[in-house]
C-alpha positions in Angstrom: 7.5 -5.3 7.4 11.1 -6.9 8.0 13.5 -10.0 9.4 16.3 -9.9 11.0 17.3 -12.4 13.5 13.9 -14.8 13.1 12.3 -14.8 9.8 8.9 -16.1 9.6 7.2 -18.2 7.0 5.2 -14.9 6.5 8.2 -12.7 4.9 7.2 -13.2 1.6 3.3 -12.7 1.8 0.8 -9.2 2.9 -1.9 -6.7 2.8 -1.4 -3.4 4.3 -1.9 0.4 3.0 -4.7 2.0 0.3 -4.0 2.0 -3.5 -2.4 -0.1 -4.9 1.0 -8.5 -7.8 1.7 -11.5 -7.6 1.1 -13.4 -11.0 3.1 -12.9 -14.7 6.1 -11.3 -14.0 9.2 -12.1 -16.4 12.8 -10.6 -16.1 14.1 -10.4 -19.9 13.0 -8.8 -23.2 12.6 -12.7 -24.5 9.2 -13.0 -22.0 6.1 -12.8 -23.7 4.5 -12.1 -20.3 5.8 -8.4 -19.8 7.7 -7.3 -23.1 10.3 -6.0 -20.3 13.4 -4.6 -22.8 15.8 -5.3 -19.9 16.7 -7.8 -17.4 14.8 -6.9 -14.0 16.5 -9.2 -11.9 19.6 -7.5 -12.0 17.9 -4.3 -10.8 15.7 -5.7 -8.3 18.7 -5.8 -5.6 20.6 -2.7 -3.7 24.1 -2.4 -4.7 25.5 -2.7 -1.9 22.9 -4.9 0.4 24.9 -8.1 1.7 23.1 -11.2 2.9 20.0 -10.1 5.2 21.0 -6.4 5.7 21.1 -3.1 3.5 23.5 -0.1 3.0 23.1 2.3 0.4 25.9 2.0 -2.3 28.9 4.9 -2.2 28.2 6.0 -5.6 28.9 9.7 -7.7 26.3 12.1 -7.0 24.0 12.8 -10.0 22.1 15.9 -11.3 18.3 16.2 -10.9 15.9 13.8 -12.1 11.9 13.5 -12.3 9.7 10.5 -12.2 6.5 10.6 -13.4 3.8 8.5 -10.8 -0.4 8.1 -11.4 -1.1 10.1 -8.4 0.9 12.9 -6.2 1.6 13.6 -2.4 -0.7 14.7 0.3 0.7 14.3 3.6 3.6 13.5 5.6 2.2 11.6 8.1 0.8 8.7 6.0 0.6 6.8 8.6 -3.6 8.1 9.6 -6.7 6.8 8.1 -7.4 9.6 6.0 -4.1 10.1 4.5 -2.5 6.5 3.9 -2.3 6.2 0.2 0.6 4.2 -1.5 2.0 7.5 -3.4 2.6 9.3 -0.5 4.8 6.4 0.7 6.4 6.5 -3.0 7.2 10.2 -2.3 7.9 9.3 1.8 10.3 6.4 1.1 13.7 7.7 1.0 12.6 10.9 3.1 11.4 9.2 6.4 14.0 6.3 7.4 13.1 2.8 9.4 14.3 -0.3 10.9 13.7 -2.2 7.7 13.9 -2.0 3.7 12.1 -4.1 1.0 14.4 -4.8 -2.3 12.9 -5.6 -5.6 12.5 -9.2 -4.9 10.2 -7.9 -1.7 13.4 -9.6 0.5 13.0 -7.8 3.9 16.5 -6.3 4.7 18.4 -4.8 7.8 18.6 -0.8 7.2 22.3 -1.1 8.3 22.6 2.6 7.8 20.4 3.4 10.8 20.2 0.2 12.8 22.5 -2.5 14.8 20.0 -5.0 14.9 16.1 -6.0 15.1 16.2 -8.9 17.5 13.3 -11.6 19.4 15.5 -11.9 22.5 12.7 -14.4 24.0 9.8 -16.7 22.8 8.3 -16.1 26.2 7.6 -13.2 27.0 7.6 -12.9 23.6 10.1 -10.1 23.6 11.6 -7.7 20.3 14.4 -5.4 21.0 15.2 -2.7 18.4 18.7 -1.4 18.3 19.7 2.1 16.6 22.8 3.4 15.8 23.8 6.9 17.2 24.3 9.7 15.2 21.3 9.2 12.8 19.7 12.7 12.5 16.8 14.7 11.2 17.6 17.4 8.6 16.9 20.1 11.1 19.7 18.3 13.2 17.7 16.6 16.1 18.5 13.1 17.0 16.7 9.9 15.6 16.7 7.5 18.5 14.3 6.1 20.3 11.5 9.1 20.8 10.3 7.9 17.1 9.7 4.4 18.3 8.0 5.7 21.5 5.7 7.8 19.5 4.9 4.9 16.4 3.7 3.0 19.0 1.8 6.1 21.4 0.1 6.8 18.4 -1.3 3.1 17.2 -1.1 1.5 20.3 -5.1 2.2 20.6 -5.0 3.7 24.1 -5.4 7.3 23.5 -8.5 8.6 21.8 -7.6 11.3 18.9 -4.8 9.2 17.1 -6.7 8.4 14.2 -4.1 5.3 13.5 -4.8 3.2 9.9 -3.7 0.5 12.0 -3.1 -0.5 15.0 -2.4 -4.3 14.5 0.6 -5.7 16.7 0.8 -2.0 17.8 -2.1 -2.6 21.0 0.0 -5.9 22.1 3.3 -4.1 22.8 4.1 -2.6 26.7 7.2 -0.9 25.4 10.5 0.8 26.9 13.4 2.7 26.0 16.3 1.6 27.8 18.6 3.8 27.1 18.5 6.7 23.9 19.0 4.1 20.9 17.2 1.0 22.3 13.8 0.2 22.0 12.2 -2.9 24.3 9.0 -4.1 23.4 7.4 -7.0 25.4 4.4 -8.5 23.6 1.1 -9.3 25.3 1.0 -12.5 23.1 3.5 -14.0 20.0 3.5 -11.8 17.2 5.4 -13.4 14.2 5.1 -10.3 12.1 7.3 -8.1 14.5 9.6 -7.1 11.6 6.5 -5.3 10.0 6.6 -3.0 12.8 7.8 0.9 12.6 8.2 0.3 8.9 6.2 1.8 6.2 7.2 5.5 6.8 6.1 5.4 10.1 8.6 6.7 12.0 7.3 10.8 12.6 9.8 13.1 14.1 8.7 13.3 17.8 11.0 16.5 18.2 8.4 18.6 16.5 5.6 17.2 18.2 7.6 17.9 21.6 8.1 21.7 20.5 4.7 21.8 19.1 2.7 20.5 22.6 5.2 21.9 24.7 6.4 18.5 26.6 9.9 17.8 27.4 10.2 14.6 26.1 7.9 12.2 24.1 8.6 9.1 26.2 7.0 10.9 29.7 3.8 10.6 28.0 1.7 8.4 28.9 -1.6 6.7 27.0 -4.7 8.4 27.8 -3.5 11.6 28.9 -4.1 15.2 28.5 -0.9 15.2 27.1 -1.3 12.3 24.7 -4.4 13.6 23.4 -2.7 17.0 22.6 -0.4 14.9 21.0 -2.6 13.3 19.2 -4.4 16.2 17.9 -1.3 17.4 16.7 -0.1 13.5 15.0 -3.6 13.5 13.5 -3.9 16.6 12.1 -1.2 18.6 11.5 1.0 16.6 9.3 -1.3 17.2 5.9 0.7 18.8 3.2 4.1 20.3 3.5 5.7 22.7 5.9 9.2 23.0 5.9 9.3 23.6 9.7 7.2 21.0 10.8 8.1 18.1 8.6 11.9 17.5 8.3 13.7 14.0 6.5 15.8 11.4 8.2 16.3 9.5 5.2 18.7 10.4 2.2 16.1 13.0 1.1 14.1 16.0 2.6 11.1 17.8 1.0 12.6 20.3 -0.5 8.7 22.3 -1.9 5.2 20.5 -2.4 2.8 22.4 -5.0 -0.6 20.7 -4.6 -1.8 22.8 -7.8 0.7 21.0 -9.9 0.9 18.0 -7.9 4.4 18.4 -7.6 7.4 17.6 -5.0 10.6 18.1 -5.2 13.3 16.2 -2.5 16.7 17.7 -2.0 19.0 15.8 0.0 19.3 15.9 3.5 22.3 17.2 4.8 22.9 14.9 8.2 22.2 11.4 6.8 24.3 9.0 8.6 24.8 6.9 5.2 26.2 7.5 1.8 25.9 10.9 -0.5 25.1 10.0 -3.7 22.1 9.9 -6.6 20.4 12.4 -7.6 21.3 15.8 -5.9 17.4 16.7 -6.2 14.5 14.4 -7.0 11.2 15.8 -8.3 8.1 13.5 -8.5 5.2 14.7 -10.8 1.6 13.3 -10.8 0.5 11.9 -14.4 -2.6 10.4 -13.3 -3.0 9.4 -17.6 -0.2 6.6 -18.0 -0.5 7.1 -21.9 0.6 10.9 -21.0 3.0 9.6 -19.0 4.7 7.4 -21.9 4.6 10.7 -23.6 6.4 13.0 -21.1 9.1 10.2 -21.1 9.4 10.3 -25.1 9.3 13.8 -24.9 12.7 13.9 -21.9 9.7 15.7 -19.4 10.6 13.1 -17.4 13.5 10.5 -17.0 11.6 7.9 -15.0 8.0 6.6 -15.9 6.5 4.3 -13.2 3.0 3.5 -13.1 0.9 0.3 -11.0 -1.8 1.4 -13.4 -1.0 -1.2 -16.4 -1.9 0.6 -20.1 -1.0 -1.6 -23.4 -0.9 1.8 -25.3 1.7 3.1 -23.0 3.5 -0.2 -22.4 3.3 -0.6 -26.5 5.0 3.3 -26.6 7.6 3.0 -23.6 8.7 -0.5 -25.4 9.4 1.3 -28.8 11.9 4.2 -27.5 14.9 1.5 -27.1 16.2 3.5 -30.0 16.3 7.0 -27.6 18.1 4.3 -24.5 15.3 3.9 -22.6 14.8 0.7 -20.8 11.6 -0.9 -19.8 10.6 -3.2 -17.2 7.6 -4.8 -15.8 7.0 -7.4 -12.6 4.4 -8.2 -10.3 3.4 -6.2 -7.3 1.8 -7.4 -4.1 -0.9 -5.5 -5.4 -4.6 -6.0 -6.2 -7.5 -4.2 -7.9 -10.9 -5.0 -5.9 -14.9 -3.6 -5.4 -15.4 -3.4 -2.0 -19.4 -2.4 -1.3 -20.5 -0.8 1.4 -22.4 -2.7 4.0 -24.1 0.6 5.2 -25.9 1.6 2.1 -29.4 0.6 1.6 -28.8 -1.9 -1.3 -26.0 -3.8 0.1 -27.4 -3.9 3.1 -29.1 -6.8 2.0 -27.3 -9.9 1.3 -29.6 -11.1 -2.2 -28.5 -7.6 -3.6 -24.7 -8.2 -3.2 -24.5 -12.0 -4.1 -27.0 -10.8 -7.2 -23.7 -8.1 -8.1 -21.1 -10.5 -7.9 -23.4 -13.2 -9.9 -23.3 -10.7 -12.7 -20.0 -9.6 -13.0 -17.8 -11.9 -15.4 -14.0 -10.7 -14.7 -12.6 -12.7 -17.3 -14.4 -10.1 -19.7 -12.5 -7.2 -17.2 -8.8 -9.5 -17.4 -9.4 -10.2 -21.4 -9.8 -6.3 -22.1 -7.8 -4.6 -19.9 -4.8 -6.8 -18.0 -4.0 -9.7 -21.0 -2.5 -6.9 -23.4 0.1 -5.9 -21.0 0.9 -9.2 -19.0 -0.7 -12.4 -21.7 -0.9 -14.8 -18.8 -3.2 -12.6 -16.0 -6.5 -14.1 -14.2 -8.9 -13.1 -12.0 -7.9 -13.0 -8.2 -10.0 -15.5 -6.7 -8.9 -14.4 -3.4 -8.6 -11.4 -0.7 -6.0 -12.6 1.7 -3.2 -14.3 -0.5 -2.3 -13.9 -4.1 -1.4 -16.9 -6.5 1.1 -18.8 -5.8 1.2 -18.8 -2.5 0.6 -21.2 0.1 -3.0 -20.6 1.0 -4.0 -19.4 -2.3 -7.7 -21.3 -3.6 -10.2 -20.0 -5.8 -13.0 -18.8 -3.2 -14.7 -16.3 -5.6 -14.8 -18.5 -8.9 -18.3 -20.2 -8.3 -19.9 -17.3 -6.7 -19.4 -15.1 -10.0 -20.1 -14.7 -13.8 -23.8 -16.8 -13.3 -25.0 -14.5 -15.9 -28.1 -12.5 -15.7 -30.7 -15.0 -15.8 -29.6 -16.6 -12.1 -28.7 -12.9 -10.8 -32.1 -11.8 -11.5 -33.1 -14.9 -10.3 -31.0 -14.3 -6.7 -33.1 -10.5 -6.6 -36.4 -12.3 -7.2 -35.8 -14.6 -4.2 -34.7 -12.2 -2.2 -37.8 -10.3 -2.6 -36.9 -7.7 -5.0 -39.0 -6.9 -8.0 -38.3 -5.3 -11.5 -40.0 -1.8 -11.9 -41.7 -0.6 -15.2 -38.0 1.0 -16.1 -36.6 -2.2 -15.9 -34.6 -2.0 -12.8 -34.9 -3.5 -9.9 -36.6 -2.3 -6.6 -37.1 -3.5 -2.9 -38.9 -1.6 -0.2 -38.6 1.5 -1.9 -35.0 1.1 -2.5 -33.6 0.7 -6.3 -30.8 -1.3 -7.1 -29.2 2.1 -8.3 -25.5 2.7 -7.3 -22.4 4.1 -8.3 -18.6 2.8 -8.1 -16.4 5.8 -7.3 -13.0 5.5 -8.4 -10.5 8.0 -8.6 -9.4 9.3 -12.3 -7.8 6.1 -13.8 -8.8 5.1 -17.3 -8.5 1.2 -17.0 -10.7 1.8 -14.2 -13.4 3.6 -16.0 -13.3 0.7 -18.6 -14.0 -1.5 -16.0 -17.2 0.1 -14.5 -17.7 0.5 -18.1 -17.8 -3.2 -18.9 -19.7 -4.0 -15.3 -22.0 -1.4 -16.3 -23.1 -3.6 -19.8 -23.5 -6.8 -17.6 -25.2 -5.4 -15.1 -27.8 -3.6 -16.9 -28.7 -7.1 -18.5 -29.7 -8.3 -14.7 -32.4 -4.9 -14.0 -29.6 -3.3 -12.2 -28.6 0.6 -12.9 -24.5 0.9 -12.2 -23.6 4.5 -12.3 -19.6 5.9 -13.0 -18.4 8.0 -9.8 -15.3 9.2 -11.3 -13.4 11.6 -8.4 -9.7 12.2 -8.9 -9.6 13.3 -5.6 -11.8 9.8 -4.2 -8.6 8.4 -2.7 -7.6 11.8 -0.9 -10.6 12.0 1.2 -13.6 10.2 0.6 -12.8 6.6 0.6 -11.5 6.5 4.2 -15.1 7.9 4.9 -16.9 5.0 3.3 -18.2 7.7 1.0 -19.5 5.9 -1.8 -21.9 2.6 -2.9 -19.2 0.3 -4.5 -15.2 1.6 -4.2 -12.8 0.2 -7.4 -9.2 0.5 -6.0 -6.3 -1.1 -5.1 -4.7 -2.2 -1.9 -0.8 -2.7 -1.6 1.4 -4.9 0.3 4.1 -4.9 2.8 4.5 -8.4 3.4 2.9 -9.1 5.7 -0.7 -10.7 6.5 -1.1 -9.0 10.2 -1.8 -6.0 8.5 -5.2 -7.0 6.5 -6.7 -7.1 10.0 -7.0 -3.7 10.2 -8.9 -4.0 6.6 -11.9 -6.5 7.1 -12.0 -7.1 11.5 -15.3 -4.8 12.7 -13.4 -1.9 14.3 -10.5 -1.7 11.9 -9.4 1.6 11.1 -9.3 0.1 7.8 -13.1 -0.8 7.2 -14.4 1.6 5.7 -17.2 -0.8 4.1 -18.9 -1.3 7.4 -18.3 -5.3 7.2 -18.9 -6.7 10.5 -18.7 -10.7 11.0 -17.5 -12.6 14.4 -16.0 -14.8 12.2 -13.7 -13.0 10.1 -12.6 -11.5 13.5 -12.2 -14.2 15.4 -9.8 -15.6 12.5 -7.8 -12.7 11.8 -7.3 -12.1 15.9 -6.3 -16.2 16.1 -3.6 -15.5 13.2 -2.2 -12.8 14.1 -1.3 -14.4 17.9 -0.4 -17.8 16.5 3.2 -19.1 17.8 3.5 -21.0 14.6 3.3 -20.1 10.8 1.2 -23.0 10.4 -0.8 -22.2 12.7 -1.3 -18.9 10.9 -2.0 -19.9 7.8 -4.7 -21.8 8.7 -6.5 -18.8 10.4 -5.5 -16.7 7.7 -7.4 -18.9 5.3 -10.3 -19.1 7.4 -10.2 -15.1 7.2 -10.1 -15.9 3.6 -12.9 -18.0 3.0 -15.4 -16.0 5.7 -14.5 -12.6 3.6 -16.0 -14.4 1.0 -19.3 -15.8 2.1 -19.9 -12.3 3.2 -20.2 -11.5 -0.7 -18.2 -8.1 0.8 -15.2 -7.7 -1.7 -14.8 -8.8 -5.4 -11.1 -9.6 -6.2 -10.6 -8.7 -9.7 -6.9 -8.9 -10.5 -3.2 -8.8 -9.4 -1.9 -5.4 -11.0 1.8 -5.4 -12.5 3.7 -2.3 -12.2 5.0 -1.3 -15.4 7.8 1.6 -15.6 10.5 3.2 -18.6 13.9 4.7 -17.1 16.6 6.6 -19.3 19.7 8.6 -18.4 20.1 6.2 -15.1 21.5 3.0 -14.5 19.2 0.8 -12.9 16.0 1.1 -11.8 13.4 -1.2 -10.4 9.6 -0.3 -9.2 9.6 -1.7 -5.7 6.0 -3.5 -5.0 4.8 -1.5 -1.9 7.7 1.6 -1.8 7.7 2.6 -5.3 11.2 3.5 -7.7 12.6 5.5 -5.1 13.3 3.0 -2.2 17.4 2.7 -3.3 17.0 6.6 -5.1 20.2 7.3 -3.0 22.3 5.1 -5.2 21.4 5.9 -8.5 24.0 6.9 -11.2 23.8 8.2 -14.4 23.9 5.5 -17.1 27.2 5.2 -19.1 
């Protein structure tokens, strides 16, 4: 998820970890786009970042603040297929350090605070070495060295059953070696442009406890396939769920200070050995506010001193807009973000391919974009792609004339594809009726949205049903429990990482799509030498994704959020407000 030394053409592109843009934007109160009340570009940058790397700023420590978010915490680790979930890394952000940090404008930055250097020392072998600094330490005091890096990559490398990675992209290439305490060696089996991506994302588990807690001496000793590494893995895989003081210490600026999963509440204090700078907030407590209208409210109300939602709600943008008058400040941009309906391959009704080309046939987005997006952000579209967003090299519409037919052809598709309507008016194939439900976890905009696919649907003989489940993302959707799944995937950027999304063994699929095709492309991409080379792959990826009729792009989502008492904020696209947290200050 970073550059350092090489920069590829890829730095400003990606897919990587569940929930949650890249179209509108706008960085002044004059834009019609966003209504923002405040210039975002001059929040989108660290204070103190300099060229390609980052430091947080020596500011004034601050007292407590809370920041509302649509969903709360779950696990430490979120780094496993059960648990990765963009708000655990908005909680995880500033509490578990890494070779790399994303500013506003998604520029991938040097953490100078905890590293010398990320550098390709040679094309061939292709060759990455990562260089620490000493004296980076947990809160419980234990060194941060290389034991983290040795771990990221025991436990995604693929060699070792029981590691129940979300990826493993890049990860199964590497044959890796600490050469001394603070420097990692990878040599790759094959080019991998995307090396900055790696041991970012909150990734970096503290292999101290894991030592203690198997009983090993020392993390690196271990070796793939083992006893040992499956303990390990046993441990990596379940154990980290929750919070336990003990067990699940920070090396950021921040620790968990308490996690209460009945409020959906956690608080960070700051950890007492970071290598870097003091300040922000002396304590940090994040709240869950799954309704973004309540959220507007707990801001007018001073519940809250930070509102930041990638759920995009014209009531609330219309109410955080209107409390200038009480100093609050309000700011939206685009987020490599996108709201999608993946259907499950493994279900009797998408099983067959007439039933899922019939669904996309019927589904008209622009009705979705017109009701729901166009209040908050006046110039949104549909997404007429998986693998890139608009605007970026790559980007075609792939999903335009393969949707909004109407009901006459979708019924049309069913009836040629051997299904016939039944005396209630739905339509039925060997026994099967084209009865399903999109599960979605407890989002309004997305309840409008099966709402509205719900109308056109039932025009076309075909019975949509609303799975609402807040707890869908915590659980079931990693399972491929459900018939149709509305929710978002989010961004590092970096295209490697969609691999482990849509290939047939990706710890990612959970939609059972299988094609030789799509992974053939993604495995060409990801092992090109060249960026060119890559993007050509990556758009075959693209384009075999979408004669698959497996995944219906609906949108780019915006992140809209409010701030007040603090003097600058910006809503990073994949890490969230608190990314630069450390470097707050209270407003003047």
């Amino acid at each position: 998820m970073r550059r350092s030394k090489v920069i590829s053409a890829w730095s400003m592109l990606a897919v990587s970890a569940l929930v949650l843009t890249a179209c509108g934007g706008g960085d002044d109160a004059a834009d019609g786009n966003t209504g923002s009340t405040v210039d975002v570009d001059t929040l989108a940058e660290g204070k103190a970042q300099e060229g390609d790397n980052f430091t947080l700023a020596d500011v004034p420590e601050m007292d407590p603040v809370t920041i509302g978010v649509d969903e709360g915490y779950s696990a430490y680790n979120n780094n496993t297929a059960d648990t990765n979930s963009s708000y655990n890394t908005y909680a995880l952000t500033s509490v578990i350090t890494g070779p790399t940090i994303l500013d506003g404008n998604n520029k991938i930055l040097l953490n100078a605070d905890t590293m010398e250097s990320v550098e390709l020392t040679s094309e061939d072998p292709f060759t990455v070495e990562w260089k620490m600094k000493e004296g980076v330490q947990w809160s419980d005091g234990d060194a941060w060295d290389c034991r983290e890096f040795y771990l990221a990559w025991l436990s995604s490398s693929g060699e070792t059953e029981g590691f129940n990675s979300a990826s493993t992209t890049g990860y199964e290439l590497m044959d890796p070696e600490c050469t001394d305490d603070h420097t990692f060696k990878v040599e790759f089996s094959e080019p991998y442009l995307d090396y900055m991506g790696m041991f970012a994302d909150v990734r970096l588990m503290p292999a101290h406890i894991i030592e203690d807690a198997v009983g090993i001496d020392d993390i690196r000793d271990v070796e793939p396939g083992s006893s040992e590494a499956e303990e390990v893995a046993e441990f990596w895989s379940g154990e980290w769920k929750g919070f336990d003081a003990e067990t699940m210490p920070g090396s950021g600026p921040y620790k968990i200070k308490s996690f209460d999963s009945n409020s959906d509440t956690v608080v960070l204090d700051k950890n007492p050995n970071w290598i870097g700078a003091k300040g922000g907030p002396s304590e940090v407590t994040i709240r869950a506010i799954p309704d973004t209208k309540a959220m507007a409210t707990a801001l007018q109300n001073d519940e809250i001193d930070v509102a930041a939602s990638t759920q995009p709600d014209a009531t609330a943008a219309n109410t955080l807009k209107g409390l200038g008058a009480q100093g609050v400040k309000y700011a939206s941009a685009p987020q490599l973000t996108f709201e999608h309906l993946d259907l499950n391959f493994e279900r009797d009704v998408f099983k067959d391919e007439a039933a899922r080309k019939a669904f996309f046939e019927v589904i008209n987005r622009e009705e979705i974009t017109n009701k729901l997006l166009k209040p908050v952000q006046e110039d949104a579209e549909p997404l007429n792609s998986i693998v890139f967003f608009q605007g970026e090299e790559g980007y075609e519409d792939r999903y335009g004339d393969k949707m909004n037919k109407g009901a006459e052809t979708a019924m049309q598709t069913l009836e040629d594809g051997g299904w016939e309507k039944g005396e209630d008016g739905v339509y039925a194939k060997d026994g099967v009726r084209f009865s399903v439900e999109i599960a979605h976890n407890d989002i309004a905009r997305r309840t409008q949205t099966v709402e509205i696919i719900q109308s056109q649907a039932r025009a076309a003989g075909m019975e949509i049903k609303d799975d609402t489940d807040p707890n869908f993302l915590k659980g079931r959707v990693d399972k491929g429990d459900y018939d149709i799944a509305l929710f978002g995937w989010s961004s590092a950027p970096y295209k490697a990482e969609q691999k482990a999304i849509y290939i047939s063994d990706g710890g990612q699929n959970w939609q059972g799509l299988s094609d030789p095709k799509i992974d053939e492309a993604f495995d060409t991409a990801t092992s090109a030498t060249s960026a060119e080379d890559a993007l050509e792959s990556y758009i075959a990826a693209d384009e075999a994704i979408a004669e698959n009729y497996a995944t219906v792009p609906l949108f780019a989502t915006p992140s809209m959020w409010a701030f007040r008492g603090i003097d600058r904020v910006y809503m990073q696209s994949y890490n969230g407000a608190l990314w630069n947290v450390g470097e707050w200050e209270a407003a003047e």
